[in-house]
C-alpha positions, 0 to 999 in steps of 0.5 A, spaced: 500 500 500 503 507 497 503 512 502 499 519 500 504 524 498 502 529 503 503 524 509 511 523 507 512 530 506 516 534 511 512 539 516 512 547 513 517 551 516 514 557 521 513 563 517 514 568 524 521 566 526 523 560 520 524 554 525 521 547 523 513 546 525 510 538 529 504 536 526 500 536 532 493 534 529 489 532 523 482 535 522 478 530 517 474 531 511 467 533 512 462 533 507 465 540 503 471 541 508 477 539 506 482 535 510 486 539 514 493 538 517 495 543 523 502 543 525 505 548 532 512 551 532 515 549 539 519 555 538 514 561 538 507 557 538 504 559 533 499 554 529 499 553 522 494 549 518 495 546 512 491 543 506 494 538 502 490 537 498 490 545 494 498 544 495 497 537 489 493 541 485 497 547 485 504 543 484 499 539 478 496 546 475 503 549 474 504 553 468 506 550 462 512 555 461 514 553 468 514 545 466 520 541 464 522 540 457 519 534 454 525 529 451 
């Protein structure tokens, strides 16, 4: 069984002080809600929240200039 993308992916950094965040919690789809993944920074407290499923799409939807050559 293959683990989703965004279960292997590395926590966000802080965006106040820059310092690695731990994951602290899952919120689970609900009807039209997204999954939602919430992370702390040990450092200043702060919480995060992020929605893997936008971030695949936005990788997915890249513009096409920003895409490598084909060979």
């Amino acid at each position: 069984m293959s683990v989703p993308h965004s279960e292997i992916c590395l926590p966000p950094r802080c965006e106040s002080c820059g310092v690695g965040t731990v994951r602290i919690g899952k919120l689970p789809r609900i009807g039209l809600r997204p999954l939602v993944y919430v992370y702390k920074c040990d450092a200043c407290n702060r919480i995060t929240s992020v929605e893997p499923e936008r971030q695949e799409e936005a990788a997915r939807r890249r513009p096409v200039s920003a895409r490598r050559p084909r060979r």
